[in-house]
C-alpha positions as CSV (number, residue, x, y, z in Angstrom):
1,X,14.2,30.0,40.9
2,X,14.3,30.4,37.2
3,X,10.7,31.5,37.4
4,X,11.7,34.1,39.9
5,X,14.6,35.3,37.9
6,X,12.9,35.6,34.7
7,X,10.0,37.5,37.0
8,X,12.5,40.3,37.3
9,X,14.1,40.2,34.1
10,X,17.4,38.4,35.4
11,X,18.8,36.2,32.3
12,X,18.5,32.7,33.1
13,X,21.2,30.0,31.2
14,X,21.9,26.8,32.1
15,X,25.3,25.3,32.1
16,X,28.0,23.6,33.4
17,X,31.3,25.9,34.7
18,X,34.7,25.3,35.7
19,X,36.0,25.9,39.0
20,X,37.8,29.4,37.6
21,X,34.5,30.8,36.1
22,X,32.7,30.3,39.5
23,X,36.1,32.0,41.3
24,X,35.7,35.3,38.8
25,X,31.9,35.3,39.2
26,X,29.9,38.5,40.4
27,X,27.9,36.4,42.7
28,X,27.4,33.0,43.3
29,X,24.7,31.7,45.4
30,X,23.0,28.1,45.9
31,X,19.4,27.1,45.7
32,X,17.1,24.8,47.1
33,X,13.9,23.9,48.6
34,X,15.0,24.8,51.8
35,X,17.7,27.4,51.6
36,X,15.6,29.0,48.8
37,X,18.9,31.3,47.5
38,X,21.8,30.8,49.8
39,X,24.4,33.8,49.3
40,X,28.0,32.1,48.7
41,X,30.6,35.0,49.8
42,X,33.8,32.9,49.6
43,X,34.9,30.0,47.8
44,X,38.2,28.2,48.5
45,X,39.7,31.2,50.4
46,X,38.5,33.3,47.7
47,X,36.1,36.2,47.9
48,X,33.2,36.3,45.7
49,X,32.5,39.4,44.7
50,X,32.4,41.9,47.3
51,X,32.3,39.0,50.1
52,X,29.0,39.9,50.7
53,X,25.7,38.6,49.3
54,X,24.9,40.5,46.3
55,X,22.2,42.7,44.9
56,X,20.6,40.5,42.1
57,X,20.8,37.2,45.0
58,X,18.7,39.5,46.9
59,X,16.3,40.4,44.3
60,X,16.0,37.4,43.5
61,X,15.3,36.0,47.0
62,X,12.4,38.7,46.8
63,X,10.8,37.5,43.8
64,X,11.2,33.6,44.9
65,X,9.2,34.3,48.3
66,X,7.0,36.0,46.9
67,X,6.0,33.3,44.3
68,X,6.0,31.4,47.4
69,X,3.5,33.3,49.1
70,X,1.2,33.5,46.2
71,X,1.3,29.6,46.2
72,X,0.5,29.4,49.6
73,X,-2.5,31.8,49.4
């Protein structure tokens, strides 16, 4: 993921945040193997965002498949 967000000029920092921070947050999403990059719309009754996934989750969801794809070529 933070190959894929660099790909697309998304800042990458690492760190650890408190339950508020993620509440305030543009977007949120999750990542893994499988999920890849899992939108997170609502946290705690609470909206993220828009409620809806956002642009730069989807962008970078883009740019992570298609390192996949590469990889897999």
């Amino acid at each position: 993921m933070i190959e894929a967000a660099r790909k697309i000029g998304v800042p990458v920092n690492e760190t650890h945040l408190k339950t508020f921070e993620v509440h305030e947050a543009d977007e949120v999403f999750l990542t893994s193997t499988t999920m890849e990059a899992m939108p997170v719309i609502q946290i705690d009754q609470r909206k993220i965002g828009a409620g809806l996934p956002g642009k730069i989750t989807q962008a970078l969801h883009r740019s992570l498949r298609e390192i996949i794809r590469k990889e897999l070529d």
